[in-house]
N, CA, C and O atoms as a Maestro MAE file, in Angstrom:
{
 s_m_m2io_version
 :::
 2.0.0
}

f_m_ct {
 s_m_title
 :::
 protein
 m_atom[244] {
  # First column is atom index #
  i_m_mmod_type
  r_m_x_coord
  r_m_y_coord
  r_m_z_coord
  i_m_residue_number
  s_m_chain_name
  s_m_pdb_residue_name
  s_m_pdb_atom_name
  i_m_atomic_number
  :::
  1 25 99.683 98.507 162.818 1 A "UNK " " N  " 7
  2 3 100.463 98.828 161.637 1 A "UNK " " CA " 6
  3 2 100.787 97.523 160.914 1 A "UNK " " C  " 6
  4 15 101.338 96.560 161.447 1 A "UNK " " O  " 8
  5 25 100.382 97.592 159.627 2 A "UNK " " N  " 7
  6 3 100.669 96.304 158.690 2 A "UNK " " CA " 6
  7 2 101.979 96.504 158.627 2 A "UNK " " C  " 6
  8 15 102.441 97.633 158.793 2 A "UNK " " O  " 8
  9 25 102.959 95.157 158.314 3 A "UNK " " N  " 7
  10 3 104.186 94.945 158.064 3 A "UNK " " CA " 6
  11 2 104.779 94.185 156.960 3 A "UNK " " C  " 6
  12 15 104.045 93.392 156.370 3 A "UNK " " O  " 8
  13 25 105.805 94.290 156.654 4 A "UNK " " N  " 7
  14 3 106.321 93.652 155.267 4 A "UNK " " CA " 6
  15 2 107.672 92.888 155.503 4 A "UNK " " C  " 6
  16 15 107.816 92.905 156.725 4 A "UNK " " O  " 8
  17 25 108.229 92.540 155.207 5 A "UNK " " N  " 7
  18 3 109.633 92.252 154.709 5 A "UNK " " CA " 6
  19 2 110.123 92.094 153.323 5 A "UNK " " C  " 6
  20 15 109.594 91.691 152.287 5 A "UNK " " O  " 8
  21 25 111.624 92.658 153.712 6 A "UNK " " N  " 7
  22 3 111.983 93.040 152.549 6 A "UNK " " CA " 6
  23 2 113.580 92.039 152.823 6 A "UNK " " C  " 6
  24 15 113.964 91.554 153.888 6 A "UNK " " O  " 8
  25 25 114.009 91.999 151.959 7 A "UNK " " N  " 7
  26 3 115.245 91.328 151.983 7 A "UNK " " CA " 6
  27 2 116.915 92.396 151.756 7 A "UNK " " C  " 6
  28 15 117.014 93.327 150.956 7 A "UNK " " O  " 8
  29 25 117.937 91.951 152.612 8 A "UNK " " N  " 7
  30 3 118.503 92.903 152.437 8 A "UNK " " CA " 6
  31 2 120.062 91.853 152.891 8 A "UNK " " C  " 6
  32 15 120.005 91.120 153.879 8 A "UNK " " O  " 8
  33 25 120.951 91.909 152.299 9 A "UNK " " N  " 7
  34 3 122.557 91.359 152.390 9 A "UNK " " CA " 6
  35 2 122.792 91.276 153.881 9 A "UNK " " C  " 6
  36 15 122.923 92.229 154.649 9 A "UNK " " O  " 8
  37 25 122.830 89.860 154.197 10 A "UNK " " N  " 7
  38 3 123.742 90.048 155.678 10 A "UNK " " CA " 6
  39 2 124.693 90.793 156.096 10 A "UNK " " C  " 6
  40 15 124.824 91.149 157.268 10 A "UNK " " O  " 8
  41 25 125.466 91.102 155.125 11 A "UNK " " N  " 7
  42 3 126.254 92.687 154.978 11 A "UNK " " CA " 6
  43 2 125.246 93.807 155.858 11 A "UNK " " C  " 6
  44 15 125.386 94.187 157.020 11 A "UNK " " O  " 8
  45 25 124.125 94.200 154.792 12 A "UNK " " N  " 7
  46 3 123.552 95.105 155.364 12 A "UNK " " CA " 6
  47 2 122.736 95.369 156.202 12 A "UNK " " C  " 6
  48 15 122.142 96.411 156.477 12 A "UNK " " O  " 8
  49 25 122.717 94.100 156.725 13 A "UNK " " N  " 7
  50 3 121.712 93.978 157.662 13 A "UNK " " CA " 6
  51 2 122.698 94.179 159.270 13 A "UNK " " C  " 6
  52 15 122.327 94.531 160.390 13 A "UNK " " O  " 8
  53 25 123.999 93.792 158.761 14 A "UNK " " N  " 7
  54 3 125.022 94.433 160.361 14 A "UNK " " CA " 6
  55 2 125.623 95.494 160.065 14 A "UNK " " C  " 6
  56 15 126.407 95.845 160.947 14 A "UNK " " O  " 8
  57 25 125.566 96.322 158.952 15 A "UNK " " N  " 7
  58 3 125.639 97.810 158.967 15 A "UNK " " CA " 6
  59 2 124.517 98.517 159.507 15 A "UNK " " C  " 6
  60 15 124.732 99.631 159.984 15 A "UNK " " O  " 8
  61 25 123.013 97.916 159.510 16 A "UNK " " N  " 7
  62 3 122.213 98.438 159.870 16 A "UNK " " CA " 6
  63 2 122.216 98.523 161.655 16 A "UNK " " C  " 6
  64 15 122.072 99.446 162.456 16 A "UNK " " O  " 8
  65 25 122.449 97.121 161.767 17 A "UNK " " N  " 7
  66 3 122.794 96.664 163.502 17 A "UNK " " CA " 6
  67 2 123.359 97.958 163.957 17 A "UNK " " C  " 6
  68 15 122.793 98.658 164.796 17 A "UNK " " O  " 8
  69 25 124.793 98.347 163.236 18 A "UNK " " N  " 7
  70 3 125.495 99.049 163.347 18 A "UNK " " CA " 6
  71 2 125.511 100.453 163.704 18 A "UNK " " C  " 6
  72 15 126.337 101.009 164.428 18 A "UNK " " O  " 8
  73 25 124.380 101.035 163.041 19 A "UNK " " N  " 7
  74 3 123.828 102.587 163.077 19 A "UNK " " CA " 6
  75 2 123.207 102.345 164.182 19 A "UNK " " C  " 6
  76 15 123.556 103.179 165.017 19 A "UNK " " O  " 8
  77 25 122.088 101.248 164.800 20 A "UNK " " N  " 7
  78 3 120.548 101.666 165.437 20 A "UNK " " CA " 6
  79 2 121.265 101.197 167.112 20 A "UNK " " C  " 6
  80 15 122.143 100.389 167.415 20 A "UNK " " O  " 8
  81 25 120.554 101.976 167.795 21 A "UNK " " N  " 7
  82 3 120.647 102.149 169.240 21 A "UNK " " CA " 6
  83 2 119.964 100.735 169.685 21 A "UNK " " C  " 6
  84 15 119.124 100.039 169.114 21 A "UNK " " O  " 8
  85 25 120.869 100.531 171.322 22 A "UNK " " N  " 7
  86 3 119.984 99.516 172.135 22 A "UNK " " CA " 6
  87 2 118.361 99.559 171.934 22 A "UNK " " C  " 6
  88 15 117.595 100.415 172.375 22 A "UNK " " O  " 8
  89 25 118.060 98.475 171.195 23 A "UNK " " N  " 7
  90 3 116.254 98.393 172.059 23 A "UNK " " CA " 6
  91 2 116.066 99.153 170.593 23 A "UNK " " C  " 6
  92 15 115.070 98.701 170.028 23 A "UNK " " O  " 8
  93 25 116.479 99.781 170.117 24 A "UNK " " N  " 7
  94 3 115.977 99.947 168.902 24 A "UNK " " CA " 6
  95 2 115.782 99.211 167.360 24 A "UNK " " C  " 6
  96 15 116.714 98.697 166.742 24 A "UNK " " O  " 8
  97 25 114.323 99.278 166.865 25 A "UNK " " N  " 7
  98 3 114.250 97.894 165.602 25 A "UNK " " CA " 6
  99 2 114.695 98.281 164.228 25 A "UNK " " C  " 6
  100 15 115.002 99.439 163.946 25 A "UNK " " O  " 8
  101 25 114.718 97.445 163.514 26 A "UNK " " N  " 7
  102 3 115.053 98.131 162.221 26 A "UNK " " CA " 6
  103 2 114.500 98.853 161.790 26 A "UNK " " C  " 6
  104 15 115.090 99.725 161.154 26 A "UNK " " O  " 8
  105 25 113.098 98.879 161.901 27 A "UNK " " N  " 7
  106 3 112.065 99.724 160.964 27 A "UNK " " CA " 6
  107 2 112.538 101.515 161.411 27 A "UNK " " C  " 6
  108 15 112.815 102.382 160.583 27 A "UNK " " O  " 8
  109 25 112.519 101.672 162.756 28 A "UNK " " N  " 7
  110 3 113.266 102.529 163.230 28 A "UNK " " CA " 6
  111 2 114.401 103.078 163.154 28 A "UNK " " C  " 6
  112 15 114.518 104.222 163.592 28 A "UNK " " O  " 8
  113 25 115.554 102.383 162.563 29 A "UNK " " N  " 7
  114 3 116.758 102.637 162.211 29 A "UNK " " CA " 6
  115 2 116.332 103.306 160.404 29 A "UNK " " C  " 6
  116 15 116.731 104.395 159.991 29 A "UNK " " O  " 8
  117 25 115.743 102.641 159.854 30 A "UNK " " N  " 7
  118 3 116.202 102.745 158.552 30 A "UNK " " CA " 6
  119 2 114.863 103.806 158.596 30 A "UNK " " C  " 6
  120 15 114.581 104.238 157.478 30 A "UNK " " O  " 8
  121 25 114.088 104.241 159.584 31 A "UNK " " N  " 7
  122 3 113.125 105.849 159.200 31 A "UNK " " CA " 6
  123 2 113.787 106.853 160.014 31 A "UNK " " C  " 6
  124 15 113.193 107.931 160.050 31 A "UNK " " O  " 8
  125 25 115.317 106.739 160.950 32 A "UNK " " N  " 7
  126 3 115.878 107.826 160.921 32 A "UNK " " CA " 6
  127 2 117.005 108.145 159.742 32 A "UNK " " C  " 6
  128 15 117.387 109.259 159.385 32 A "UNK " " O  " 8
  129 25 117.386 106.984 159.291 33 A "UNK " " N  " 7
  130 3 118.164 107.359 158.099 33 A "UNK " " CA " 6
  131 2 117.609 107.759 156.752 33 A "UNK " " C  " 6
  132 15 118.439 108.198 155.957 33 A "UNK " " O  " 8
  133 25 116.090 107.669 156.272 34 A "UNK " " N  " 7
  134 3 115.177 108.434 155.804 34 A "UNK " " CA " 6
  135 2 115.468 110.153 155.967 34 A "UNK " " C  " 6
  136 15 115.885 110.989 155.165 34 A "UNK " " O  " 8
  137 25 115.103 110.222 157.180 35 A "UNK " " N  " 7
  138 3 115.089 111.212 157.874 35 A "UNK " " CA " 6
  139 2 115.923 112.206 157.718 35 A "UNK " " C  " 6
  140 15 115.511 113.332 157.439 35 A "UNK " " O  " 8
  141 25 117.490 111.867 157.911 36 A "UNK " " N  " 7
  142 3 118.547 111.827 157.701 36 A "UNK " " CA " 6
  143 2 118.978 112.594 155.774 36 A "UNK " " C  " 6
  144 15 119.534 113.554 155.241 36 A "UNK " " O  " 8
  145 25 118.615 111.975 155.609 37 A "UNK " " N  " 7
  146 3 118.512 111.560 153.508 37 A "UNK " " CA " 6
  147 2 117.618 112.550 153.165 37 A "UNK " " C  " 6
  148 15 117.984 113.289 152.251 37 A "UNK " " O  " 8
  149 25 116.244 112.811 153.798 38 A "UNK " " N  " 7
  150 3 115.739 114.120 153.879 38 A "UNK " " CA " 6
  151 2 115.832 115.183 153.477 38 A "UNK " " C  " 6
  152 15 115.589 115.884 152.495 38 A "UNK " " O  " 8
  153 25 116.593 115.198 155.258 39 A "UNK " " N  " 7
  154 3 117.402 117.000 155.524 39 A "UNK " " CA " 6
  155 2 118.554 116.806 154.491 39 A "UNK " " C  " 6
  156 15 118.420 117.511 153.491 39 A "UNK " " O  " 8
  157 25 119.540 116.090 154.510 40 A "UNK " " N  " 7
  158 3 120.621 115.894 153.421 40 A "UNK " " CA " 6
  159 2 119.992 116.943 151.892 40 A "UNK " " C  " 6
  160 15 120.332 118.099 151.640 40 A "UNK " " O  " 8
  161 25 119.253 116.280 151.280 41 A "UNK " " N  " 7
  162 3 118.672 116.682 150.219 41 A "UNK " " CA " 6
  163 2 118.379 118.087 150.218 41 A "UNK " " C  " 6
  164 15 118.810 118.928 149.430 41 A "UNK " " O  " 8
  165 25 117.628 118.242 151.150 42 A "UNK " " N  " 7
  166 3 117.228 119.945 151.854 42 A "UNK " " CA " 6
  167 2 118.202 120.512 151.707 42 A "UNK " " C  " 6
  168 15 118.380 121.120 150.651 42 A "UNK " " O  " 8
  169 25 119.026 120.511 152.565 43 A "UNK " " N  " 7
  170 3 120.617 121.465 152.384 43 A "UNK " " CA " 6
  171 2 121.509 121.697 151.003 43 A "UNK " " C  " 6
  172 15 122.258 122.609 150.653 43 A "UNK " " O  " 8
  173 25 121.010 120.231 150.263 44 A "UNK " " N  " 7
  174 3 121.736 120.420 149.228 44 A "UNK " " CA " 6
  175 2 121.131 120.627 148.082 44 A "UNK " " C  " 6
  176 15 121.753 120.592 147.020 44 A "UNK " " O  " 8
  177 25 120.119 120.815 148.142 45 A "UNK " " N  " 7
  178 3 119.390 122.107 147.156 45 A "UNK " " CA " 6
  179 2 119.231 123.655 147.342 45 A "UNK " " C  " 6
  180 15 118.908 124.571 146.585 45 A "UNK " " O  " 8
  181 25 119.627 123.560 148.801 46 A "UNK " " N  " 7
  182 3 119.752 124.933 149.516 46 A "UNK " " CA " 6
  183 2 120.888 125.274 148.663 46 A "UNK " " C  " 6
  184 15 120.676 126.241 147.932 46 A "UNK " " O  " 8
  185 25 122.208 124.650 148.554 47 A "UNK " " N  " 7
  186 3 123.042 125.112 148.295 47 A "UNK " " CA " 6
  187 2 123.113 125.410 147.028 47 A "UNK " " C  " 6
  188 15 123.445 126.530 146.639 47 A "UNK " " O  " 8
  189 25 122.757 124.268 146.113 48 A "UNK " " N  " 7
  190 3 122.567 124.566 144.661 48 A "UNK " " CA " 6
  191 2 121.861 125.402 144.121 48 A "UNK " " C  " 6
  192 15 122.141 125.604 142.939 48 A "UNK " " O  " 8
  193 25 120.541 126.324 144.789 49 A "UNK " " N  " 7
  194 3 120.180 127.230 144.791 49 A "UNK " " CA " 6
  195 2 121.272 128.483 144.639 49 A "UNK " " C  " 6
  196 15 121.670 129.095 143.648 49 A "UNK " " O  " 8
  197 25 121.657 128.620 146.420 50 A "UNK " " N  " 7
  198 3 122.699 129.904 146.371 50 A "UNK " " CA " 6
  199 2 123.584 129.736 145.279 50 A "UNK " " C  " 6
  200 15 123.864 130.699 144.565 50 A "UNK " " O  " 8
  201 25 124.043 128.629 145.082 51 A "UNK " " N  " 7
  202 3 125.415 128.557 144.443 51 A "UNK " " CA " 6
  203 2 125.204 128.902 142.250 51 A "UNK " " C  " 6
  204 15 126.031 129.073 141.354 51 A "UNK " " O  " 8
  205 25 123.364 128.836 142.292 52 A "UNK " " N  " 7
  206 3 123.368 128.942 140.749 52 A "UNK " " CA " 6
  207 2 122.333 130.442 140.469 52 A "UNK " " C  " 6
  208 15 122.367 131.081 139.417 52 A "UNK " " O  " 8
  209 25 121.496 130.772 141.605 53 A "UNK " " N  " 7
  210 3 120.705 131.865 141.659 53 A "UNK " " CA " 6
  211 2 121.500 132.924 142.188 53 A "UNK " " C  " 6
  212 15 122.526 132.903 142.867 53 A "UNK " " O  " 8
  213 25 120.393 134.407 141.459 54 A "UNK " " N  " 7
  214 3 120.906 135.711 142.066 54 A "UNK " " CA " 6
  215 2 119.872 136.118 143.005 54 A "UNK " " C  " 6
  216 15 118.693 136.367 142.754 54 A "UNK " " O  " 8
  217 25 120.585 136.154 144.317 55 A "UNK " " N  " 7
  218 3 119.482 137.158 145.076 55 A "UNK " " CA " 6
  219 2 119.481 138.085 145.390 55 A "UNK " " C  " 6
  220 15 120.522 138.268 146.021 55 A "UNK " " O  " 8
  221 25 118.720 139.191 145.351 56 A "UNK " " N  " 7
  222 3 118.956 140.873 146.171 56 A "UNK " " CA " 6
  223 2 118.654 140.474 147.842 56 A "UNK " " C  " 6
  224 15 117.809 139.742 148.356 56 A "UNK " " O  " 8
  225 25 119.731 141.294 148.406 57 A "UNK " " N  " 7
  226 3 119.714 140.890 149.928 57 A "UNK " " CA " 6
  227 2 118.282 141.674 150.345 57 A "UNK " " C  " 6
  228 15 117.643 142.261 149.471 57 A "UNK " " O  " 8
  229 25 117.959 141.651 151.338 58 A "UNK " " N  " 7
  230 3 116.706 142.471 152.135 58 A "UNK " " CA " 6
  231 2 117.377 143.518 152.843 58 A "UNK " " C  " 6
  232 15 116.674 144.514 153.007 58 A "UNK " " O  " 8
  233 25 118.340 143.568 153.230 59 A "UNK " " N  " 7
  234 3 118.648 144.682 153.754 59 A "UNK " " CA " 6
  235 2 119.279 146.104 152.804 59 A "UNK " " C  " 6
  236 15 119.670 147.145 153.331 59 A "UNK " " O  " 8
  237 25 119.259 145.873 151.542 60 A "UNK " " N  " 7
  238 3 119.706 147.330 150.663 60 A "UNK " " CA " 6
  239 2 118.961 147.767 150.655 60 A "UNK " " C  " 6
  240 15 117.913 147.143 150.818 60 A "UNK " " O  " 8
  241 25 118.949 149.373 150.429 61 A "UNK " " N  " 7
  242 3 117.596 150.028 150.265 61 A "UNK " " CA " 6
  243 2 117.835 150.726 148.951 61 A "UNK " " C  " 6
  244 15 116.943 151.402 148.440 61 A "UNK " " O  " 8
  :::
 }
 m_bond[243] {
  # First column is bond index #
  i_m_from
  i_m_to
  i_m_order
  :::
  1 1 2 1
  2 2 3 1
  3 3 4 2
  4 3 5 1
  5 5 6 1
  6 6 7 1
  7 7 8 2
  8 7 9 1
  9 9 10 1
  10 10 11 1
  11 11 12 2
  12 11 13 1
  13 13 14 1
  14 14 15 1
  15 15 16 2
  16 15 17 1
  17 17 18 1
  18 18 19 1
  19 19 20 2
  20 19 21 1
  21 21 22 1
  22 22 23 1
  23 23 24 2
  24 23 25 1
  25 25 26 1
  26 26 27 1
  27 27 28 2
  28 27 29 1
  29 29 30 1
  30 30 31 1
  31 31 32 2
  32 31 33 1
  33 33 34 1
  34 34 35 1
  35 35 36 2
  36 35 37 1
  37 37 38 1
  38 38 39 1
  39 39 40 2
  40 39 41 1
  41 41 42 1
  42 42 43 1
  43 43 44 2
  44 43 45 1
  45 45 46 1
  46 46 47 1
  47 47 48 2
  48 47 49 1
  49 49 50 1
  50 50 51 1
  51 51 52 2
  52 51 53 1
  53 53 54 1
  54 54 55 1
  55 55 56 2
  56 55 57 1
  57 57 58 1
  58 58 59 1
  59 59 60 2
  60 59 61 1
  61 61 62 1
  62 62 63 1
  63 63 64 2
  64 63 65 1
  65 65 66 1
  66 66 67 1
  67 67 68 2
  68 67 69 1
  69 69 70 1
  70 70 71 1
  71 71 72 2
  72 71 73 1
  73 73 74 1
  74 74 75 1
  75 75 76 2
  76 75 77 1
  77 77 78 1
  78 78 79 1
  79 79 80 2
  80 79 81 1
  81 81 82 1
  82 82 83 1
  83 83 84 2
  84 83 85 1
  85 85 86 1
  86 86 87 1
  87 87 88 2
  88 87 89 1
  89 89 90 1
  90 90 91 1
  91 91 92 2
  92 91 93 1
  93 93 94 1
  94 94 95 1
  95 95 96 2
  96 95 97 1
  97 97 98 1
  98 98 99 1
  99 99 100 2
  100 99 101 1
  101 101 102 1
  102 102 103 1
  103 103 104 2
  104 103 105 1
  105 105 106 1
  106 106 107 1
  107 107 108 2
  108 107 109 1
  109 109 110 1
  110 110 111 1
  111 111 112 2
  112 111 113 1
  113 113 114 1
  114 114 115 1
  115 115 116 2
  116 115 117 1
  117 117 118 1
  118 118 119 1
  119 119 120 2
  120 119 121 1
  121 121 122 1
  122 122 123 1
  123 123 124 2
  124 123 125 1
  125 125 126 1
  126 126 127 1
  127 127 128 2
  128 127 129 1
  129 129 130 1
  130 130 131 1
  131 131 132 2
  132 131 133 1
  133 133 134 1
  134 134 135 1
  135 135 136 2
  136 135 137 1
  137 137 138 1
  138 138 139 1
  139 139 140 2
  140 139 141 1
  141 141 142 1
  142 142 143 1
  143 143 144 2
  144 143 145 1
  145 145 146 1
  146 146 147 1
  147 147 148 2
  148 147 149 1
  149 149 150 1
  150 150 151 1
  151 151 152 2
  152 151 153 1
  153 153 154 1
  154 154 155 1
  155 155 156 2
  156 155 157 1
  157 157 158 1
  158 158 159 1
  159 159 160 2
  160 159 161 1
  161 161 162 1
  162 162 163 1
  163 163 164 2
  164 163 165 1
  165 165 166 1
  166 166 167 1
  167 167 168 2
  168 167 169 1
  169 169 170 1
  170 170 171 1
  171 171 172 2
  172 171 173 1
  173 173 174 1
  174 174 175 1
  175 175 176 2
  176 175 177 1
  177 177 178 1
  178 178 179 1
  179 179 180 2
  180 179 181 1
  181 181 182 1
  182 182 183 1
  183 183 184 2
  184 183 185 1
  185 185 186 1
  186 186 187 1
  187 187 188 2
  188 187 189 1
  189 189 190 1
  190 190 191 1
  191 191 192 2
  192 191 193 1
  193 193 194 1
  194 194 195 1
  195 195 196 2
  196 195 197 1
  197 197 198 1
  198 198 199 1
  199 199 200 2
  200 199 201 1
  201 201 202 1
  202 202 203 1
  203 203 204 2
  204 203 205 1
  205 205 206 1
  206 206 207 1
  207 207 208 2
  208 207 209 1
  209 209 210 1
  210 210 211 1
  211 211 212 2
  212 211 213 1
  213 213 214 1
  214 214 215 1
  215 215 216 2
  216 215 217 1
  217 217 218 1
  218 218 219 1
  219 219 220 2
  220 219 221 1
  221 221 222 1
  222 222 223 1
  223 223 224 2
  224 223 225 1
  225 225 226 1
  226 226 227 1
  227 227 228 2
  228 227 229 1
  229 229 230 1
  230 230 231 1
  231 231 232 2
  232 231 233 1
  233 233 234 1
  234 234 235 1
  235 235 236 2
  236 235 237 1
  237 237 238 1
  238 238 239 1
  239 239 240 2
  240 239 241 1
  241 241 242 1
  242 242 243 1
  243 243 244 2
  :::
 }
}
């Protein structure tokens, strides 16, 4: 796997420390918080859905 660096605030670089488990690297930390940011998004279009659409339930007949 090719690699890069990117630059990021000593700030954020011990918030990052901060989130990621023993033995675990950054690249790893910051693709579960991806991850994370994701599902986030998911749910919250889920909601903005229910919350602006009409649906007929499946169970009326």
């Amino acid at each position: 796997m090719s690699q890069t660096t990117i630059q990021v605030s000593k700030e954020t670089r011990e918030r990052l420390k901060k989130l990621g488990r023993k033995g675990q690297t950054y690249d790893e930390v910051i693709q579960n918080l991806i991850e994370i940011s994701r599902k986030a998004m998911f749910f919250n279009e889920l909601d903005r859905i229910t919350d602006t659409e009409e649906f007929v339930p499946l169970d009326e007949k």
